[in-house]
Each structure stands twice: as structure tokens, then as C-alpha cells.
C-alpha positions in Angstrom: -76.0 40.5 -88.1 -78.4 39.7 -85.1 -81.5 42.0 -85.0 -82.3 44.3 -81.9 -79.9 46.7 -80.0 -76.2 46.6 -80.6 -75.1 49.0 -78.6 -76.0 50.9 -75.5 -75.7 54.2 -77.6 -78.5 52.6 -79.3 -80.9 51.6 -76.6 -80.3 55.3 -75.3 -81.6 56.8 -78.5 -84.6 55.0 -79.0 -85.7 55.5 -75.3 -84.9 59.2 -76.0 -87.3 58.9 -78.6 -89.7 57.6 -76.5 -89.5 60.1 -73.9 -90.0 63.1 -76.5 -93.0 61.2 -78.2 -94.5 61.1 -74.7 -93.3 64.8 -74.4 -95.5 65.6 -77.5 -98.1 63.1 -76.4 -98.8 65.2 -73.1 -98.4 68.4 -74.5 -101.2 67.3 -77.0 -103.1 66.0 -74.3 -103.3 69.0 -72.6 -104.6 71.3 -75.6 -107.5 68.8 -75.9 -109.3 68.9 -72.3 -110.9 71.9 -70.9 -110.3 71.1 -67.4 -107.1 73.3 -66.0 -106.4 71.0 -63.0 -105.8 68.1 -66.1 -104.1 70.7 -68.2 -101.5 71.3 -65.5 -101.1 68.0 -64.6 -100.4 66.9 -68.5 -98.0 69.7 -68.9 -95.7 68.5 -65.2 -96.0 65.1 -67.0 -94.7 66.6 -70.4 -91.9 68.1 -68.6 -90.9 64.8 -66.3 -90.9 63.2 -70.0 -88.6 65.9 -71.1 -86.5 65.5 -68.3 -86.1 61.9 -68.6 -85.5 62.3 -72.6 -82.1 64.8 -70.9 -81.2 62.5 -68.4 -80.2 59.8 -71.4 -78.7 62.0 -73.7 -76.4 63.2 -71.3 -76.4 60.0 -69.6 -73.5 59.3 -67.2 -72.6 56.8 -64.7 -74.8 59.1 -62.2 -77.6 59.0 -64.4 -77.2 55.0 -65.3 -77.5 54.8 -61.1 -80.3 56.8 -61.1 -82.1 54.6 -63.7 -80.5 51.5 -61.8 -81.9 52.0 -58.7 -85.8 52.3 -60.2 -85.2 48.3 -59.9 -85.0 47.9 -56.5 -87.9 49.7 -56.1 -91.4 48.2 -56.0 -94.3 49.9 -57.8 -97.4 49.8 -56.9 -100.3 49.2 -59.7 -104.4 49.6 -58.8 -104.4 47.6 -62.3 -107.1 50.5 -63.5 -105.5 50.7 -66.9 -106.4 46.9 -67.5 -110.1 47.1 -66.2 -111.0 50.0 -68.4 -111.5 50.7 -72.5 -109.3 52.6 -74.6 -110.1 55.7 -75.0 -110.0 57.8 -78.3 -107.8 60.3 -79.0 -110.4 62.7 -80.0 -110.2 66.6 -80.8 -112.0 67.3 -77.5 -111.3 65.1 -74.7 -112.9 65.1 -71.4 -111.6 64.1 -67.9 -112.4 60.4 -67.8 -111.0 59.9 -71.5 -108.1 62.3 -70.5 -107.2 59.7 -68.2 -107.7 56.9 -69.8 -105.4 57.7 -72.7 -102.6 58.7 -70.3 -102.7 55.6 -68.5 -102.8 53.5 -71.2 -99.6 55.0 -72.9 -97.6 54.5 -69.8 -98.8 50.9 -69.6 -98.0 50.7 -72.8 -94.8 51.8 -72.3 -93.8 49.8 -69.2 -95.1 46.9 -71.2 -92.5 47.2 -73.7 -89.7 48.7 -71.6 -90.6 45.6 -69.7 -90.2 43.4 -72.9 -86.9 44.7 -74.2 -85.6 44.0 -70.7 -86.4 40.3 -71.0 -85.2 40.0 -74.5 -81.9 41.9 -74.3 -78.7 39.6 -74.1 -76.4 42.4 -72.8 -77.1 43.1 -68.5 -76.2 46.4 -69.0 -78.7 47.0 -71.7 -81.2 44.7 -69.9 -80.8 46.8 -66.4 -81.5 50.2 -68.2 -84.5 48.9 -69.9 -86.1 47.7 -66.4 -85.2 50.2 -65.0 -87.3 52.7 -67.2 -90.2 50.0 -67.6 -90.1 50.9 -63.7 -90.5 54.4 -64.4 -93.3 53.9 -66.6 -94.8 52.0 -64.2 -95.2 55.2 -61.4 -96.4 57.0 -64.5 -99.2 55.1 -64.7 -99.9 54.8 -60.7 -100.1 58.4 -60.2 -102.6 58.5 -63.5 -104.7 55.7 -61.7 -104.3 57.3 -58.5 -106.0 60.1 -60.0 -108.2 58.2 -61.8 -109.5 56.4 -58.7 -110.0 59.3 -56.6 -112.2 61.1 -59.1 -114.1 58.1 -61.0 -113.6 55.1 -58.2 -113.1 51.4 -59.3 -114.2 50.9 -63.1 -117.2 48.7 -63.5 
């Protein structure tokens, strides 16, 4: 039997996955920083992750649309999350490394949305896997956004 997704049930489950880890990820994130402008901003991002995780598991032909239509869309990258270090994941985090981390993970995650897009054989499976890569992608602009406005370019 070939490796890799065989259905699209599959595909949804594992992306569901991903979109609770990144749930836990934020809410983490935001117990470790002092700051509450950061806190507040990890927790919306904890919920948008919890709200993608709902969208596909009760994912309909509205909701495949939804996810569809991220590919028309361009996103726009300040490429931040490739100029600076990994930060790590320490008990105490501040600002800058707050950042850092967050970015990273959604670049992370685009980059392997991105992957699985190339490498599925099925279009359908393909589609929903750009699609989200695309939503990781605004993830990590609004983080460099951020990122930019309070640290400027990284050396």
C-alpha cells in the first residue's frame, strides 16, 4: 500500500491535529511572557487555531470553499522569520523571543502545508493542503508585522 494520505478524512485529521498543537502551542506561549499586549495577542491566535481545528472537523462543502479560496489569495511575507535565530522555548520568554517562536512555527507550518500540497497525487487533497499552507502564511505576516513594528528589520 502507497505511503502518505489515503483519504481526505485523513488529511482532515492530521491538519486537525495541527491546529490543536498550535492551540496548545499559543496558549503555552502566553503563560510564559509577562507582557499583556503579547498575552492577548497569543490567546486571539490560540482561539483562530481552535477555530480552524472546528472548521475541519465539521468540514463541509462551505468550509472546503472557505479553505479553497486562501489560494487565490496572495500573501504577503517581510521574510523576518528567515533573517532571524530560533528562539528557545524557555520557562520565561520575553517579547523578542515571544515572537520569534511564533513566527517560526507558522513558517514551519506553511512550509509543510506547502510540501504536502506538492506531494499529494489527489487535487482535492492537494487544494486543501495549499490552501491552509496559505493560512499559515498570514499567520506568520501578522507575527512579523508585529515583529517589525516593535524590533525593525533584524540585523
Amino acid at each position: 500500500m502507497e505511503k502518505g494520505f489515503q483519504s481526505l478524512a485523513e488529511v482532515i485529521d492530521f491538519a486537525a491535529r495541527r491546529e490543536e498543537e498550535a492551540h496548545d502551542f499559543y496558549k503555552s506561549l502566553a503563560k510564559k511572557i509577562d507582557d499583556p499586549f503579547l498575552q492577548q495577542l497569543f490567546d486571539e491566535f490560540a482561539e483562530e487555531e481552535a477555530k480552524h481545528q472546528k472548521t475541519l472537523l465539521d468540514l463541509d462543502a462551505a468550509g472546503m470553499e472557505r479553505i479553497f479560496s486562501n489560494i487565490a489569495q496572495e500573501v504577503n511575507s517581510l521574510n523576518i522569520a528567515d533573517r532571524v535565530q530560533e528562539a528557545a522555548p524557555e520557562a520565561r520568554l520575553d517579547l523578542k523571543q515571544a515572537l520569534i517562536l511564533a513566527m517560526k512555527r507558522e513558517d514551519k507550518s506553511h512550509q509543510l502545508y506547502s510540501l504536502l500540497g506538492e506531494l499529494s497525487a489527489d487535487e482535492t487533497i492537494s487544494l486543501l493542503f495549499v490552501g491552509l499552507a496559505q493560512e499559515e502564511a498570514a499567520h506568520r505576516y501578522r507575527i512579523e508585522k508585529a515583529y517589525q513594528t516593535l524590533f525593525g528589520e533584524p540585523a
